[in-house]
C-alpha positions as CSV (number, residue, x, y, z in Angstrom):
1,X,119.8,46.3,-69.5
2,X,122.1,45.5,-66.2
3,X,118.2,45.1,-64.6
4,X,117.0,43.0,-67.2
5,X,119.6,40.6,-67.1
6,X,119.6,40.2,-63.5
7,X,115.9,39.6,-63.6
8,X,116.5,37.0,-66.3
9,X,119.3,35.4,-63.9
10,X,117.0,35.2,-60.9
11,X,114.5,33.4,-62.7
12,X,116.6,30.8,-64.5
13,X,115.0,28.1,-62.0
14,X,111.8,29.5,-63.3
15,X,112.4,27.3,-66.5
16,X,113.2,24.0,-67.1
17,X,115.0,22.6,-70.9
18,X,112.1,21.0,-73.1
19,X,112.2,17.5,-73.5
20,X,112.4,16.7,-77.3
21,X,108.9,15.1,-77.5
22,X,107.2,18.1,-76.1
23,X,104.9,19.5,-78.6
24,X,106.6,23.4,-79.6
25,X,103.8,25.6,-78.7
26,X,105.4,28.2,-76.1
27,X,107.1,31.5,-76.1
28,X,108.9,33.0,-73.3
29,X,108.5,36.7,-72.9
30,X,110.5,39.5,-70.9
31,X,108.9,42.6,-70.7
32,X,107.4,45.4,-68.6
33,X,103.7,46.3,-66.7
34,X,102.1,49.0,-65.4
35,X,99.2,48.4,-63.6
36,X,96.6,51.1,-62.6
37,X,93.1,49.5,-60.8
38,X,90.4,52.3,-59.3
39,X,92.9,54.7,-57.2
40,X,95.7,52.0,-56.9
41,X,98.8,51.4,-59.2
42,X,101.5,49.1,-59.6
43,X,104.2,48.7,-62.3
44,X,107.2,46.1,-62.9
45,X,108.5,43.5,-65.0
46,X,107.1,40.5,-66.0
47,X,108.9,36.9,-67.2
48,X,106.7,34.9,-68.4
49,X,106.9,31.5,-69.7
50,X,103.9,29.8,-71.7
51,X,102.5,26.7,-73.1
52,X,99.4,24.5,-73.9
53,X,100.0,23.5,-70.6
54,X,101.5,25.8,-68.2
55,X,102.3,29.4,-67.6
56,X,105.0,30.7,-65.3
57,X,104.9,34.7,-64.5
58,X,107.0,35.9,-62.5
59,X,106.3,39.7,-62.0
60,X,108.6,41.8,-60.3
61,X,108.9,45.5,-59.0
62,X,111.4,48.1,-60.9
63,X,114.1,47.2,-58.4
64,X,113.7,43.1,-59.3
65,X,112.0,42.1,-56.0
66,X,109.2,39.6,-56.5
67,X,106.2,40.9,-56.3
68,X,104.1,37.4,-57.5
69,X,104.6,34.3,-58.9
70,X,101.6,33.0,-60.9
71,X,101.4,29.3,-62.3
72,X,99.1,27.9,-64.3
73,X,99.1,23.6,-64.8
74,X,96.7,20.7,-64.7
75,X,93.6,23.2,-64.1
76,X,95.1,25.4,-61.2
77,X,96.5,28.5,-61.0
78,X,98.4,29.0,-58.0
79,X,100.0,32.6,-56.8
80,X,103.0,32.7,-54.2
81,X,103.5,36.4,-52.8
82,X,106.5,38.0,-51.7
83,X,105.9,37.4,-48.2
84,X,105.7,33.4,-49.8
85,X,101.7,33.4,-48.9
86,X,100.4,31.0,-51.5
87,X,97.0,31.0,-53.1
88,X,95.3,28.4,-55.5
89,X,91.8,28.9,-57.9
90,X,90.5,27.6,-60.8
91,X,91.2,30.7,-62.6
92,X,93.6,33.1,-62.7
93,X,91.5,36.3,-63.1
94,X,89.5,35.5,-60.0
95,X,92.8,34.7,-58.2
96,X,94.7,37.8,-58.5
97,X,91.4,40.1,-58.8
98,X,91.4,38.4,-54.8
99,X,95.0,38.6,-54.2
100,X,96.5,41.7,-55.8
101,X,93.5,43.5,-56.2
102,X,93.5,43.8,-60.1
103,X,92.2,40.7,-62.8
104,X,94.7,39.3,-64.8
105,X,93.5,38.2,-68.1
106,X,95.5,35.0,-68.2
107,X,92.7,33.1,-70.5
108,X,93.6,35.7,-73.3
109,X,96.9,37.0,-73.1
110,X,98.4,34.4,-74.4
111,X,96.7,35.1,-78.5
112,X,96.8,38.7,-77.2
113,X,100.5,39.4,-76.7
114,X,101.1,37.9,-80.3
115,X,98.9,39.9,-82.1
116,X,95.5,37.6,-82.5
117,X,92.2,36.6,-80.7
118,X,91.8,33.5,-79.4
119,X,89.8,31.4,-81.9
120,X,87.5,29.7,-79.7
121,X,85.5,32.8,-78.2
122,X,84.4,35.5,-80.3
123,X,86.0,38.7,-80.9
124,X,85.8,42.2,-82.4
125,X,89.1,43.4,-84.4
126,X,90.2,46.3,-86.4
127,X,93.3,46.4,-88.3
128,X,95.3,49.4,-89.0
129,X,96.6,50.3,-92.7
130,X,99.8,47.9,-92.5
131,X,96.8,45.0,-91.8
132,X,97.9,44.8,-88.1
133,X,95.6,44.4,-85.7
134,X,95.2,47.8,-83.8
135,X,92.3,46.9,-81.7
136,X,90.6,43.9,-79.9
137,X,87.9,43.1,-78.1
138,X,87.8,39.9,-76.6
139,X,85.8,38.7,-73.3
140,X,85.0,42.4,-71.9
141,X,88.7,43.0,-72.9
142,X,89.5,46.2,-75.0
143,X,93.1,45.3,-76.3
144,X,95.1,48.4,-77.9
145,X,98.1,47.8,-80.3
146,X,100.1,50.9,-79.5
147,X,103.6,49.1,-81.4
148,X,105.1,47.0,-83.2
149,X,108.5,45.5,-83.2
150,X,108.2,43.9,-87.0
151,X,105.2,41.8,-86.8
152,X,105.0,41.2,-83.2
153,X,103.7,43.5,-80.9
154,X,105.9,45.5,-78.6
155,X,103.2,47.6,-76.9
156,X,99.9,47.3,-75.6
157,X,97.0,48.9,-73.1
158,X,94.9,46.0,-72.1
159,X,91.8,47.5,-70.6
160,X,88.3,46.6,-68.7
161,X,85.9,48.5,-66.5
162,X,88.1,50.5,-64.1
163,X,91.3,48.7,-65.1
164,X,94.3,49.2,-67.0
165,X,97.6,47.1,-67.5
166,X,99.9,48.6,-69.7
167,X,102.6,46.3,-71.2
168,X,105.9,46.7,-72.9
169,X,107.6,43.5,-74.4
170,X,111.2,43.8,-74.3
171,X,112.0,40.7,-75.7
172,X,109.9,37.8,-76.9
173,X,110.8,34.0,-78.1
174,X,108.3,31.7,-79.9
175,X,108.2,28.4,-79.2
176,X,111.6,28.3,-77.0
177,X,112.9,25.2,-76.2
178,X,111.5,24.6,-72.8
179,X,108.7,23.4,-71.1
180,X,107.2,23.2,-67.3
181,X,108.1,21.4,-64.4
């Protein structure tokens, strides 16, 4: 918990308050990743702020040092290291596929961390007894509901190819009253 909240401290200027105009279509969401691509592994936290527009990740190792900062805004993903080398694409899967080594599904995980497909690309889903979903299948993307907190979705095994990013979502507000810089 003492980790958490100094992650959430160090990235306060990750955020900015949402003007009252802004269209409430975000969610803000603190959780944790593991990582494992071919032979390599990585694992962390993740803060991760979202909307139409923008996304903000910061992910960070187990001892809260930044590992990458990934924004998404006006058609451009940039991705600012630890070492502060700084990296821009159209898309964010080619990006860190180039820079970390591993894809990040950025185009999904948006629907995916709240329980749904994306509406606009076809998708595969199975629903588990309690009419959850339990399993996607979205862009080459095998998406396992492991658990639920309530109706959201507290765990997860996002998987392709020779890739797997596990995610645990610690703590997760819809629509939060902020937007991007």
């Amino acid at each position: 918990m003492v980790l958490l909240s100094a992650l959430c401290a160090g990235c306060a200027s990750l955020f900015v308050e949402r003007d009252a105009g802004t269209a409430r279509d975000g969610f803000e969401l603190f959780g944790r990743v593991a990582v494992r691509y071919g032979n390599d592994g990585a694992s962390g936290r993740i803060a991760w702020r979202h909307s139409g527009a923008a996304d903000e990740l910061l992910i960070t190792s187990a001892l809260g040092q930044g590992m990458a900062r990934i924004t998404r805004r006006d058609g451009e993903v940039k991705l600012v290291t630890a070492e502060q080398n700084e990296y821009r694409a159209a898309d964010a899967e080619a990006l860190t596929e180039r820079v970390l080594g591993w894809r990040l599904p950025l185009a999904g995980l948006p629907y995916w961390v709240q329980g749904r497909a994306d509406s606009a690309r076809p998708a595969q889903l199975t629903h588990d007894a309690q009419f959850r979903l339990s399993e996607l299948r979205q862009d080459d993307w095998r998406v396992e509901y492991q658990e639920y907190e309530g109706a959201r979705p507290s765990k997860l095994r996002i998987s392709r190819a020779d890739l797997e990013i596990r995610m645990v979502v610690d703590r997760m507000v819809v629509d939060p009253l902020v937007v991007h810089q």
